[in-house]
Each structure stands twice: as C-alpha cells, then as structure tokens.
C-alpha positions in Angstrom: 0.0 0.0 0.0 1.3 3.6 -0.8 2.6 5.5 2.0 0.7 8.3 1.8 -2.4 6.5 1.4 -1.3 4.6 4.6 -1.3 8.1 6.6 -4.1 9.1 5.2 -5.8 5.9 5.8 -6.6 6.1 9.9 -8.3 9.6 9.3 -10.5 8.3 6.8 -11.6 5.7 9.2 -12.1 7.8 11.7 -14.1 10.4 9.4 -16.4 8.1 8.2 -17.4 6.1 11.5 -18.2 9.7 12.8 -20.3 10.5 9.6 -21.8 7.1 9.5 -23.2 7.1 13.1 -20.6 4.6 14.8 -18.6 6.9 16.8 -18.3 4.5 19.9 -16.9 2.0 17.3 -13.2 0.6 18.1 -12.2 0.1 14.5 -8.7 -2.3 14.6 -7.0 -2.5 10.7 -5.3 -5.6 10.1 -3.6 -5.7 6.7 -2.4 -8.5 4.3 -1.2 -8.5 1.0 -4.3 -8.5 -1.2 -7.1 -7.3 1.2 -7.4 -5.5 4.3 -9.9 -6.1 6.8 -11.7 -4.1 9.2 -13.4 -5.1 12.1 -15.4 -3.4 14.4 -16.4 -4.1 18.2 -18.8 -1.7 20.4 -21.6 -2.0 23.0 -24.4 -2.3 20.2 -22.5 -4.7 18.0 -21.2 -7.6 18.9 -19.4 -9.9 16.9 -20.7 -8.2 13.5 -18.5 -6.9 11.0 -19.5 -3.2 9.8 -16.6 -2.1 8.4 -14.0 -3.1 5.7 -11.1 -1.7 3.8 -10.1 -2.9 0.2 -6.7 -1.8 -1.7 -6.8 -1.7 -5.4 -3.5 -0.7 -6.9 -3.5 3.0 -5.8 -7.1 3.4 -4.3 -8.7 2.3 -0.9 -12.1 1.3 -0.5 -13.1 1.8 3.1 -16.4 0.5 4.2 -18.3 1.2 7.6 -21.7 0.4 8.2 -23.9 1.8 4.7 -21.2 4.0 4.3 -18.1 3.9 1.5 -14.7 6.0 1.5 -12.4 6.2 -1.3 -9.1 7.2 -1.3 -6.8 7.5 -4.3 -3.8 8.9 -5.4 -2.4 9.6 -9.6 0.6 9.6 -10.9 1.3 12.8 -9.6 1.2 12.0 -5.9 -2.5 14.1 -5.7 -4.2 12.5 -3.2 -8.3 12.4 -3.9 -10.8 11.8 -1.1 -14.7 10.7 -1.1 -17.7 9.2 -0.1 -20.7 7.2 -1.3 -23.5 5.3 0.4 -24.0 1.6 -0.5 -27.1 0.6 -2.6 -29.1 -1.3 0.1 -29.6 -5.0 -1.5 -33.1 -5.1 -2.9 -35.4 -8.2 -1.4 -37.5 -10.9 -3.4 -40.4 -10.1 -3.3 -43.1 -13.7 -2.8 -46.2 -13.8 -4.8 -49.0 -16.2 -3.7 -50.5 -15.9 -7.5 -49.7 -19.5 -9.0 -51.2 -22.2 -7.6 -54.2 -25.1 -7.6 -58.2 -23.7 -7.2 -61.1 -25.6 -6.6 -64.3 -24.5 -5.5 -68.4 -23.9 -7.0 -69.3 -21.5 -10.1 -72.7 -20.5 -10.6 -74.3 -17.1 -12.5 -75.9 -14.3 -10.9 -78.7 -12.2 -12.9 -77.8 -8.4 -13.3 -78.9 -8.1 -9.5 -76.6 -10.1 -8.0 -79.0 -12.5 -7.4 -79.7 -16.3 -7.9 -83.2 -15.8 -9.8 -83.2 -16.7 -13.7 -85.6 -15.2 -16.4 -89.0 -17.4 -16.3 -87.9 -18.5 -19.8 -84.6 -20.2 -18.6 -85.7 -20.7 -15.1 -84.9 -25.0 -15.9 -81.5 -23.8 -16.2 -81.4 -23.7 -12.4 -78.0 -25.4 -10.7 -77.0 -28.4 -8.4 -74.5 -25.7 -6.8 -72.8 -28.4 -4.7 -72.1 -30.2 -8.1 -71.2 -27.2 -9.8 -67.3 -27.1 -9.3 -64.6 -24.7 -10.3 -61.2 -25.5 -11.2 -58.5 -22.9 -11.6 -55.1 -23.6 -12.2 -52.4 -20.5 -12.4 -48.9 -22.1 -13.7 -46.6 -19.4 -13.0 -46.4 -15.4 -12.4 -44.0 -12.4 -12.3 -44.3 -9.9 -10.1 -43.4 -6.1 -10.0 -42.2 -4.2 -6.2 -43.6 -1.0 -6.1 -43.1 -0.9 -2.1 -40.1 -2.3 -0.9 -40.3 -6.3 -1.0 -44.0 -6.0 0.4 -46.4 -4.5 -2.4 -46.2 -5.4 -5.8 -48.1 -5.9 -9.1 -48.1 -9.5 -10.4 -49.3 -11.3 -13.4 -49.6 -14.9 -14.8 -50.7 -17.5 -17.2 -53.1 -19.7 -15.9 -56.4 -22.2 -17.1 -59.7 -22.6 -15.5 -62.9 -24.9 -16.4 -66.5 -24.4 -15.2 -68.9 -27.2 -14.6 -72.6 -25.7 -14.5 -74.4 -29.0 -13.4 -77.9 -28.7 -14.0 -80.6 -29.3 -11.3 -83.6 -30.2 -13.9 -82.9 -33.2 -16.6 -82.6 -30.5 -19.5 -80.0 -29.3 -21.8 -78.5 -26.4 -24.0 -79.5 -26.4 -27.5 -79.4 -23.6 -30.4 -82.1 -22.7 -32.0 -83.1 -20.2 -34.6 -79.9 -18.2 -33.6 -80.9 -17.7 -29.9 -79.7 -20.5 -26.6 -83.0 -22.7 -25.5 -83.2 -25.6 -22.9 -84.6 -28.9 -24.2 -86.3 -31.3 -21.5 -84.1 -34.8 -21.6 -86.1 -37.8 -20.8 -85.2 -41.6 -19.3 -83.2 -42.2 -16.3 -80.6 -39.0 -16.2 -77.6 -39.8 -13.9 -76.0 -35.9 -14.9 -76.7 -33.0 -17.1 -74.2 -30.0 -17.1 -72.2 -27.2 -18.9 -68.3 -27.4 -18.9 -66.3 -24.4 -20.2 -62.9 -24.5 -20.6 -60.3 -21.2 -20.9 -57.2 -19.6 -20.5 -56.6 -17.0 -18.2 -53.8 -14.1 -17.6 -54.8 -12.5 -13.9 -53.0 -9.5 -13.2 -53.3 -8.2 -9.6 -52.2 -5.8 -6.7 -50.5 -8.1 -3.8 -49.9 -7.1 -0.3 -48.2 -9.3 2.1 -45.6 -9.5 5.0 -42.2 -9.5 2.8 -42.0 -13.4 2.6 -44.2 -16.6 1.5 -45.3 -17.4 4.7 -47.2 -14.1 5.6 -50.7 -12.9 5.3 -51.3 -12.5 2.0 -54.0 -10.2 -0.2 -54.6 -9.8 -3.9 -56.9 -8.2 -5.6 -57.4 -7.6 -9.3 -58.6 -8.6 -12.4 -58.1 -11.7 -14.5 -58.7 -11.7 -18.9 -60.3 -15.1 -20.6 -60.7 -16.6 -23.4 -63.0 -19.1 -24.4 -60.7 -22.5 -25.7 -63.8 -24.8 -26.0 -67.3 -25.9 -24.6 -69.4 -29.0 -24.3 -72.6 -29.9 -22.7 -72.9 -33.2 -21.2 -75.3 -35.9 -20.4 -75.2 -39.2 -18.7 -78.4 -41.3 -18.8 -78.2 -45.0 -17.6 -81.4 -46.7 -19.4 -80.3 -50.2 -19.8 -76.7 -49.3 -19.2 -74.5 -46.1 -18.7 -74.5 -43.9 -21.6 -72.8 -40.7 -22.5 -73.6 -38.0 -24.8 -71.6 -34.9 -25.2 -72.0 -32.0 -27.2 -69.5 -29.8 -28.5 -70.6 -26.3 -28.9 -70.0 -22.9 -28.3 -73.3 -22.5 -27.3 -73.6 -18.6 -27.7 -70.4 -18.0 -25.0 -68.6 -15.1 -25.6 -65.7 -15.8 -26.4 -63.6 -13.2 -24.1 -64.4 -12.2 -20.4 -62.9 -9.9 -17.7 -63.5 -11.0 -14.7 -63.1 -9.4 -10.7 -60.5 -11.6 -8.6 -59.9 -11.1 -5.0 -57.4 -14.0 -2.8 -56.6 -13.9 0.5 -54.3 -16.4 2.6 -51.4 -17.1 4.4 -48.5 -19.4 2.8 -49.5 -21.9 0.6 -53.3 -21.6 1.6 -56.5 -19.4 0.8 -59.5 -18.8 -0.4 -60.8 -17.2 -3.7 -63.5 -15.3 -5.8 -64.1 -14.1 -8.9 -66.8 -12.2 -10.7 -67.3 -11.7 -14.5 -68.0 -8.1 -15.6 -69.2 -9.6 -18.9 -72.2 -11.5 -19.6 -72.0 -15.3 -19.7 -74.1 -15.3 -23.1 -73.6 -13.0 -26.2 -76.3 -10.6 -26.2 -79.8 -11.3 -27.2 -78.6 -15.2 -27.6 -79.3 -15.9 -24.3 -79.8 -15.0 -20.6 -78.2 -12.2 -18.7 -76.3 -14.3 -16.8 -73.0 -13.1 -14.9 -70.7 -16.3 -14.1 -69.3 -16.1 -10.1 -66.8 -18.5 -8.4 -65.4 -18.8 -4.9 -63.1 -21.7 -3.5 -59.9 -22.5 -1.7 -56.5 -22.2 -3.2 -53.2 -23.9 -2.7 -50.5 -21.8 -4.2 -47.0 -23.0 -5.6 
C-alpha cells in the first residue's frame, strides 16, 4: 500500500465512522497482501462486522456500516478523497399468484342475485355439483413498495362445470340458446367451459411466503372450448356430449380477489361480462369462490 495513502488511511476511518453514526466504534486495521480487513467491536455490536477496507493498486475502498470512502492517489502524488453510500440489497419479493383452485361457479342475474328469467328458469343449478377448477402455472411480479407491495401477473387455465338441477340441456335454436327437457333415467346433465386466463393483480403481504397475504385484481379469458354433457343410464350407462360454443362469448374480464397465508387461501371471482352474447341468451353473470393452494 502507498505511504501516503497509509497516513491518510486512519483519518479516513475515523471520518467516516463519525459520519456514519458509529462513533463509539473501536475500529482495529489488520492488513495482508491483497485485502485489508476491518473489524469493528462496540456495545451495540457484537461480533458483527461493519466495516471493511479494500486496496486496489492506488485506491482504498473503506467500508463502515452503509457507508463507502475512497481514497486514491495519480501519478502525480495528488491524493483524492470521497464518499458514497452503499445501494441497500433489494429483497424478493413472494407472490401467492400460482397455484391449484377448486371450488363452485354458478351465475348471478344483473342483480346479483340467484333468480333466472321465467324462460330459462330450468337452467337452475346443483351448486354443490357445480365445481370450479382454476389452475395459475406461473407469475411475475413487480415491487412498487419495498419487498411487500407489488403488481403481479400470470398464465393460468380454469374450467366451469354448471351441473344442472332439472334433466334439461343447451341447444341452439333459430340463432338464440333454449333448454330442451331430456327424458329416461338422467344420472348428470351439465355445462363445462374451458379457458385460458392471464390475472393481473395488486398483492400485499408480510415480505415473505409465509405471511398474510392479499390480492386483488382482475383476471382476462378466453373461451378455448365448450361442451354440454349428459349421462343417462337406461339399460346401461351412456354418455352423450356435445361440442358447442353455445352462444359464450368468447372473451371475459373477470373481478379476482385472494386472500391467505402461505401456501393456503381462499378465492373469488366475478365476470364483468355476460356469460351469453347478447340477445342469444340470458343475462347471466358467471361467479366462483373456492380454496387455493399456491406454488
């Protein structure tokens, strides 16, 4: 190490454990041939090392707490002196986005309520049969608030099984959605929808995975296919499905809201959009709540 730097090199300590708040600080400078070390004992901090020095041809990096000095000299023996405070290390921040849902989807009339139009009121639902399955496969997420608050996003796929209370089922006819009374021994009758979802939400939570945990936001669908199913057994089990779009629109926004801690929680969503295009069918607003194990 230079000489003068070496001089120089006590008050520089000493000038930046007073300007970084460890004035009670013995700081003891033990040097070696690549790396100097610096460690520091005091009442508040025991066994902790706060403060290091590093030599780099003519410059010395001296380190105490949050706190950096530098001290370098050029070719003319000039001696240059100054400060800089460390970037604090940013933390992960643990979304609770991805995971497994399963719970029961029915759909809600413009009210909120359970009540369908007279004309579809067959269409009425088995709502312990009806069951939702959501499944997010992964998610980024962006801090906004330290490693606590961020917005996150993901790819995900979800079905919905409307299974139907009366022995009916969907057809189309003359452009518009009408139910059609099944007869014989009906085991099941329903409406599965399959699609492909990207939620995007707000997430707060205790700055690790296993914290409280609350998201809410919005989640954007699209329609991959539909079917309507029926299982009769007259003189044997028999099953008949139906591929159809069935007057679905194709794209949906929905409301999403999950709450938790860890792996565990519970979930709900609410469509904005009408099940049914317009004028094809009821007004009929698809809802879903269940528990969630995230991954």
């Amino acid at each position: 190490m230079n000489n003068k730097l070496l001089v120089l090199l006590p008050a520089s300590l000493i000038s930046v454990a007073a300007f970084g708040g460890v004035s009670k600080d013995t700081v003891v400078v033990k040097s070696t041939s690549s790396v100097d070390t610096v460690v520091s004992k005091s009442s508040s901090i025991v066994k902790h090392n706060i403060a290091s020095v590093k030599e780099n041809v003519d410059t010395v990096v001296v380190t105490v707490g949050k706190r950096g000095l530098y001290v370098s000299e050029d070719l003319n023996g000039d001696v240059s002196v100054w400060t800089s405070k460390h970037k604090k290390k940013e933390k992960n921040f643990y979304s609770h986005l991805s995971g497994f849902g399963l719970g029961v989807n029915v759909y809600l009339n413009k009210d909120g309520a359970m009540k369908l139009p007279d004309q579809y009121k067959d269409m009425d639902l088995n709502v312990s049969k009806s069951i939702n399955v959501v499944l997010n496969l992964f998610d980024v997420s962006q801090p906004l608030i330290s490693n606590k608050l961020a917005i996150t996003a993901g790819v995900g796929t979800e079905w919905h099984n409307y299974r139907f209370s009366e022995d009916i089922t969907l057809v189309k006819e003359n452009g518009v959605l009408k139910t059609k009374a099944l007869t014989g021994n009906v085991v099941k009758t329903k409406l599965t929808d399959w699609w492909l979802n990207v939620p995007v939400a707000l997430e707060l939570n205790g700055g690790k995975y296993n914290s409280f945990y609350a998201s809410f936001g919005a989640v954007g669908s699209l329609l991959l296919n539909s079917h309507t199913k029926v299982v009769t057994r007259d003189g044997g089990k028999q099953k008949d499905k139906n591929w159809n779009a069935f007057y679905l629109n194709p794209f949906r926004v929905s409301l999403m809201a999950k709450v938790g801690y860890g792996n565990f929680g519970v979930y709900a969503t609410y469509s904005l959009v009408q099940m049914f295009q317009e004028d094809k069918g009821p007004e009929l607003y698809p809802f879903a709540a269940g528990v969630t194990l995230n991954f």
